[in-house]
FINUZA-692687 format. One line per field, with one value per residue (C-alpha): residue in three letters; x, y, z. Coordinates in steps of 0.1 Angstrom, whole numbers, plus 5000, padded with zeros to 4 digits. Layout:
<rs>
r ALA_...
xx X_...
yy Y_...
zz Z_...
</rs>
This chain:
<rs>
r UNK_UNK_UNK_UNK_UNK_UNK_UNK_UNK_UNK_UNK_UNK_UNK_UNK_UNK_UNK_UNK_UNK_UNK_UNK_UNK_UNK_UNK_UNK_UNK_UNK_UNK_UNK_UNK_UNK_UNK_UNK_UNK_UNK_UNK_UNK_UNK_UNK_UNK_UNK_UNK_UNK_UNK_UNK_UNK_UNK_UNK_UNK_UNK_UNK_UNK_UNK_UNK_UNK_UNK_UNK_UNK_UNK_UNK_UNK_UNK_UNK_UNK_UNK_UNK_UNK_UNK_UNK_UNK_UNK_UNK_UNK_UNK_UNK_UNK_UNK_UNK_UNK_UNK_UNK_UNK_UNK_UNK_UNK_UNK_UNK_UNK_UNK_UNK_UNK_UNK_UNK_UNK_UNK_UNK_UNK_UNK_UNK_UNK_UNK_UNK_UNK_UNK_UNK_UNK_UNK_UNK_UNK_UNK_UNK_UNK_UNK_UNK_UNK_UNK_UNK_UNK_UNK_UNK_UNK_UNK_UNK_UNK_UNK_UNK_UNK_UNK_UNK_UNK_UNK_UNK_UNK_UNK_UNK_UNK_UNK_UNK_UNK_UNK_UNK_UNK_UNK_UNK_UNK_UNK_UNK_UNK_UNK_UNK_UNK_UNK_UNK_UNK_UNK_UNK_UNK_UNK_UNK_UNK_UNK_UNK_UNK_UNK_UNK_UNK_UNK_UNK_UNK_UNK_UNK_UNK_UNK_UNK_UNK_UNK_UNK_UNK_UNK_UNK_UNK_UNK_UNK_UNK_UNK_UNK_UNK_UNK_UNK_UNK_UNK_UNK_UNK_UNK_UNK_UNK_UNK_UNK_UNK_UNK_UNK_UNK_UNK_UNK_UNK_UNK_UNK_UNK_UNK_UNK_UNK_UNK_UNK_UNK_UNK_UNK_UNK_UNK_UNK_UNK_UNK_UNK_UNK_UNK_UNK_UNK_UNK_UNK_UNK_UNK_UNK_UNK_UNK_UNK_UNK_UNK_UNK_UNK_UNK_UNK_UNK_UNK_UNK_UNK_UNK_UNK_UNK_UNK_UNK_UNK_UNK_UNK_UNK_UNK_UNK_UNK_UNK_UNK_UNK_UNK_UNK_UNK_UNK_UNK_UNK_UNK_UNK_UNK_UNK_UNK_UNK_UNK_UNK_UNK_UNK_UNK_UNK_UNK_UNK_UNK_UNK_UNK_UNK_UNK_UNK_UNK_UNK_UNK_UNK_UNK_UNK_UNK_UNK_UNK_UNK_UNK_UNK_UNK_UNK_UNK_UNK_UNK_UNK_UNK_UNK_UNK_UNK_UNK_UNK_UNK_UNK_UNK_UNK_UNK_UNK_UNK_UNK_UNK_UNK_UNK_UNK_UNK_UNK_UNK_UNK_UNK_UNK_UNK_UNK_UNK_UNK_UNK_UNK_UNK_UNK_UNK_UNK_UNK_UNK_UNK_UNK_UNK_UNK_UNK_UNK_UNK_UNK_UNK_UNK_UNK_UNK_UNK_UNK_UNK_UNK_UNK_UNK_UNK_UNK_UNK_UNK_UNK_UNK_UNK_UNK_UNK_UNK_UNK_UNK_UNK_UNK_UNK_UNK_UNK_UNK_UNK_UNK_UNK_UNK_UNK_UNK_UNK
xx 5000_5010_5021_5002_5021_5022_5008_5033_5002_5000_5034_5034_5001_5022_5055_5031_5014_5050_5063_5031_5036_5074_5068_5036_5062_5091_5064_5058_5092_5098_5115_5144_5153_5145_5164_5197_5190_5191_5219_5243_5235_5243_5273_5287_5282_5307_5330_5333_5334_5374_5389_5382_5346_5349_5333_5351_5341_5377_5361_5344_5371_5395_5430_5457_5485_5514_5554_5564_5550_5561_5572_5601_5622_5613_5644_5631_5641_5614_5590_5579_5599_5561_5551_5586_5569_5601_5628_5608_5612_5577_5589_5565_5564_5530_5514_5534_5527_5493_5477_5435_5417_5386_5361_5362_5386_5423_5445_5476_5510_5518_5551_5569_5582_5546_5529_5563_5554_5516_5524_5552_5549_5520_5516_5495_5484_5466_5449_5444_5452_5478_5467_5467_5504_5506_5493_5513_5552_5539_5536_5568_5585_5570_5581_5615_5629_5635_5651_5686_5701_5704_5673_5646_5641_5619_5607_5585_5561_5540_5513_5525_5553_5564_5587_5600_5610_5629_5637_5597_5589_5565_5554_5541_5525_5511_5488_5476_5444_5420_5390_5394_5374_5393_5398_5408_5419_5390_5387_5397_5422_5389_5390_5365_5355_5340_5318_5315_5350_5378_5396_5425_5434_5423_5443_5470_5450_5445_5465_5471_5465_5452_5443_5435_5412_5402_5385_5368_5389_5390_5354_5347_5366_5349_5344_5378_5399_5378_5399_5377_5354_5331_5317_5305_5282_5282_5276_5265_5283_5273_5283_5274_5261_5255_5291_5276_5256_5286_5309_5279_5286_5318_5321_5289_5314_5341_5315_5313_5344_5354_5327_5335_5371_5380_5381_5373_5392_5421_5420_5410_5395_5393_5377_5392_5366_5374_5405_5392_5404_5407_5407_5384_5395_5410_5431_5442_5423_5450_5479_5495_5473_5489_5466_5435_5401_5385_5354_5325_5298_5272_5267_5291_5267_5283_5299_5278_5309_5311_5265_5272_5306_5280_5254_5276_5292_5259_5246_5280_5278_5318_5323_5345_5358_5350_5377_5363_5391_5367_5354_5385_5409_5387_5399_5434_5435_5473_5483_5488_5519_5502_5528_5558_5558_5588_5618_5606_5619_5601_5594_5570_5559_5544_5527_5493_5485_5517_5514_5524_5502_5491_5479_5453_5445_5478_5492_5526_5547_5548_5519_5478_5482_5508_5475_5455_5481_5479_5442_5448_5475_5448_5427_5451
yy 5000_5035_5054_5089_5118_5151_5177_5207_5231_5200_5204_5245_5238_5214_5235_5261_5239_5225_5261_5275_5246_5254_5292_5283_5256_5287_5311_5287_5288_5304_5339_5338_5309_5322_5349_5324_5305_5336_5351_5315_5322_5354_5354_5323_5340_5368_5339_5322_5357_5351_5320_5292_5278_5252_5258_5250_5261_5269_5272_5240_5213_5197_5201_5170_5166_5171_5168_5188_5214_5242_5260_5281_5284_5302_5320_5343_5375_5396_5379_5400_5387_5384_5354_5336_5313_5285_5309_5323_5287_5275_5235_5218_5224_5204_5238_5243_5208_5211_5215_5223_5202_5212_5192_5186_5199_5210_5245_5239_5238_5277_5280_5312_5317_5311_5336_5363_5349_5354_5394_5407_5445_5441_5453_5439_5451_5437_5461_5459_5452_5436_5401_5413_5421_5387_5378_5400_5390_5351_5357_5378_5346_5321_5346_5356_5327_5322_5359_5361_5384_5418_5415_5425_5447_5464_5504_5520_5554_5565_5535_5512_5491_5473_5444_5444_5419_5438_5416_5409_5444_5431_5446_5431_5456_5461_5489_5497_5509_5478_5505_5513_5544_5575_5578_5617_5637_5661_5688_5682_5654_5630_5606_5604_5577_5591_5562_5585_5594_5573_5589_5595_5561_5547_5575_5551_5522_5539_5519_5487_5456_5434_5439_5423_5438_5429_5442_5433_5427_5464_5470_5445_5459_5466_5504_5497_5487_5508_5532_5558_5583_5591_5584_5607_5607_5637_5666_5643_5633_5600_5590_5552_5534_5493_5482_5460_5490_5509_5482_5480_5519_5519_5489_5505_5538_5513_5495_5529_5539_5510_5511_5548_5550_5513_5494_5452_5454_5466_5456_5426_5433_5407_5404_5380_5376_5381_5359_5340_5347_5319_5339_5328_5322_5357_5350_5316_5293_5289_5278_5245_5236_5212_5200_5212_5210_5183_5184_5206_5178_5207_5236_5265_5297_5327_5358_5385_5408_5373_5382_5422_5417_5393_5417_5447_5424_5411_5448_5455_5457_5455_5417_5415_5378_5370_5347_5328_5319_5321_5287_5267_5287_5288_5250_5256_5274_5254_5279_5311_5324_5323_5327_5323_5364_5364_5344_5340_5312_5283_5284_5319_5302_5277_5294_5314_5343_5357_5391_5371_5380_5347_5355_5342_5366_5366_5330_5318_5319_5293_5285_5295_5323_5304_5286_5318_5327_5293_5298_5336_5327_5300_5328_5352
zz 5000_4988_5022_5024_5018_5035_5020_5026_5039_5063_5073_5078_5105_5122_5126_5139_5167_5177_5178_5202_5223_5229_5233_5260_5277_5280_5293_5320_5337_5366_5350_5374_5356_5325_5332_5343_5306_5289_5306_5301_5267_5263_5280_5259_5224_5240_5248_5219_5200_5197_5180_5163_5151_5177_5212_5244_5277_5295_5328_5332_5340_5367_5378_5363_5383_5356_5366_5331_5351_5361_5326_5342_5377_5402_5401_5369_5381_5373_5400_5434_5463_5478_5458_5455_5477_5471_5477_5507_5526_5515_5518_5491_5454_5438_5437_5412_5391_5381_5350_5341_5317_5305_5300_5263_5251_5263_5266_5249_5266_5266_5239_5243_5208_5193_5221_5206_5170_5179_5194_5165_5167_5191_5225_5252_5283_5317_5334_5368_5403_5421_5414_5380_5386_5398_5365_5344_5362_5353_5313_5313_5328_5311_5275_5289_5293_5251_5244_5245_5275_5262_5242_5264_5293_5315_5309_5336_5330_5357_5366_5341_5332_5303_5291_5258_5231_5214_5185_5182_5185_5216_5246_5277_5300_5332_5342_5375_5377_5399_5401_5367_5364_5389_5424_5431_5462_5469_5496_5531_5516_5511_5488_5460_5435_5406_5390_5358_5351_5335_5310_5335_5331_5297_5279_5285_5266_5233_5209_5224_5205_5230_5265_5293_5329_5354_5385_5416_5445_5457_5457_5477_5505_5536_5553_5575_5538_5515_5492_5492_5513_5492_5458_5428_5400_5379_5406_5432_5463_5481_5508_5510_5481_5480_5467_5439_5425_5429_5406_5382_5374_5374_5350_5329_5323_5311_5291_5272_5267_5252_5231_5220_5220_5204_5168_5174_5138_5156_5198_5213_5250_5271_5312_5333_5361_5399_5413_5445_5479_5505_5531_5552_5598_5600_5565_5573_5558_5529_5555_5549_5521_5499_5478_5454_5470_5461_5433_5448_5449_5446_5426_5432_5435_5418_5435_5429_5412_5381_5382_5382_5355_5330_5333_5321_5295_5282_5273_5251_5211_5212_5213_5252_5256_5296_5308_5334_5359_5392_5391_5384_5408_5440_5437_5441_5481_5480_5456_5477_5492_5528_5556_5525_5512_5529_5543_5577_5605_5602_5643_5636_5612_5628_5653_5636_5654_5665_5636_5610_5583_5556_5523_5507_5478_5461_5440_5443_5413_5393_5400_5389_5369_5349_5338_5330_5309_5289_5288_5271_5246_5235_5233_5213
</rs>
């Protein structure tokens, strides 16, 4: 027997029923979850805006123990004496010997002459705080290491620094600015935070090829740390404002300058989200950690700066690539100097509590960041 066939007005009425149904189903979640959907999606077209065709999820993964690791001594001498945890008596090294997989996929091995080949009379620049610095002194040693003595060096102007490749024409900078938009002297000596103004700082980013911010860490610092004493917003002077509302602006009048001021046919922009802190037990909770925490066997709820950094991102035209470190380095509470930022007897030490400060913000070098850095020459 003949089968019957589908008459293509047939097919149209039945496209349109399967399409009400789905649209009835949606309208039927709960719109804080449709709001989380949405957002995931969102915020993964801006990460796969840069490379290849092929999708991959960086932050989603696990930590490999690897002995090839780490990719250079910790005797490269353009590290802080405050995170040469090995030469400041820390007495273990695995920190320094692991590797993160993703799930999926895998960051290639970072290769100092293709990251130079990559940059040739480029210039990149990471913008941010002092973990950023932490950042930036562990891709100048992982590059270094393959230019011949005499052939690079270091040049400093004002808030920023820079190492040069001189036979590549490269330059790797640093530039501190980790509330991005300006923090002024006012009357009285008070210090103000203008949430609207930020050329100060980003005249300093006009023609860089690539670069790199980040910025959380100071804005979540509490009255007694805080930076500032007041903030302002055009001709308005506040004098407490809800911290997250107050990173939302700030990042908004980045947002805009960036949008403004910057070709995507000429700079790539990247966000690296909020380094974790294990700082937990008055800023010990990182001492004498030697290995990675174990898998979280539930979900990790975001920090609110990573919900208030993908809303901001989410609203940009310019394609931004968020680099996604949170997740995967709030693992890794064995990779902090703690009590090792200096050389220290080992009898203080061992006795927490007795003013010797442990910190749990800042990352040993080698160590994490040496990963980020693999993750953003993948990028690149």
């Amino acid at each position: 027997m003949a089968k019957p066939k589908l008459h293509p007005l047939s097919f149209v009425f039945f496209c349109s029923i399967f399409l009400c149904c789905f649209h009835f189903t949606s309208s039927l979640l709960d719109p804080a979850e449709a709001w989380l959907f949405e957002d995931e999606q969102d915020v993964n077209m801006v990460q796969t805006q840069i490379g290849s065709s092929k999708k991959c999820d960086f932050s989603v993964g696990k930590w490999m123990y690897d002995k090839s690791y780490p990719l250079y001594e910790s005797n490269c001498p353009y590290l802080s004496s405050a995170v040469t945890c090995q030469k400041n008596g820390r007495p273990d090294s695995d920190y320094e010997k692991w590797k993160w997989k993703p799930l999926g996929c895998s960051i290639p091995r970072f290769d100092a002459l293709r990251f130079l080949g990559k940059m040739r009379r480029k210039r990149i620049m990471l913008v941010g705080d002092s973990i950023m610095r932490n950042q930036w002194e562990s891709l100048v040693c992982l590059v270094q290491g393959v230019i011949p003595t005499g052939r690079k060096r270091v040049t400093y102007n004002g808030p920023a620094m820079a190492f040069h490749a001189l036979d590549f024409e490269t330059s790797i900078e640093f530039f501190w600015a980790p509330l991005l938009v300006e923090l002024k002297k006012g009357s009285e000596n008070k210090r103000i935070l203008h949430l609207d103004l930020i050329e100060e700082n980003a005249r300093y980013w006009r023609g860089v090829d690539v670069l790199v911010f980040d910025s959380a860490h100071w804005w979540t610092h509490s009255d007694k740390t805080s930076s500032w004493d007041y903030y302002m917003e055009g001709n308005n002077l506040i004098r407490n404002m809800n911290p997250m509302v107050a990173y939302q602006k700030g990042l908004s009048t980045w947002a805009r300058w960036v949008e403004l001021n910057l070709d995507p046919r000429r700079t790539r922009v990247i966000f690296r989200s909020m380094s974790p802190r294990h700082n937990r037990q008055n800023g010990w909770r990182c001492y004498n950690q030697k290995q990675p925490l174990p898998f979280f066997s539930h979900q990790v709820q975001m920090p609110e700066p990573l919900v208030v950094l993908k809303g901001v991102l989410k609203r940009m035209r310019f394609p931004v690539y968020l680099q996604d470190i949170t997740t995967m380095s709030a693992f890794r509470r064995d990779g902090h100097p703690s009590v090792y930022t200096k050389v220290t007897s080992q009898e203080k030490r061992q006795n927490p509590g007795t003013g010797l400060s442990s910190d749990c913000s800042h990352w040993c070098l080698p160590g994490v960041p040496d990963i980020w850095n693999e993750m953003l020459s993948a990028l690149i």
